[in-house]
C-alpha positions, 0 to 999 in steps of 0.5 A: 401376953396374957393381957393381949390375948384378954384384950383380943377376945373381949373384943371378938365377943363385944363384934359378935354381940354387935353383930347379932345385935345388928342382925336382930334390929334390922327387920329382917326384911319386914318391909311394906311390899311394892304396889304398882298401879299401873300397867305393865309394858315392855316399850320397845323390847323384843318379843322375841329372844335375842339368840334365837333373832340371831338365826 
């Protein structure tokens, strides 16, 4: 019993130290920001909103 439960929690610290690990690897959302170089336009949408057009 005690070898199962020694087992169980080498385990559990080798999923969090993966966890953390991959956590920390992962950029945390450095990434280059989007550039658009074109205008922007709605096409065939709306101006105004859709509940107020049902009145």
């Amino acid at each position: 019993m005690e070898i199962l439960t020694t087992i169980l929690i080498v385990l559990l610290l080798l999923v969090v130290a993966a966890t953390v690990s991959a956590l920390l690897r992962d950029g945390r959302g450095h990434t280059p920001p989007i550039e658009s170089h074109e205008a922007w336009s709605a096409l065939d949408l709306p101006s105004t909103n859709y509940t107020l057009r049902i009145f």
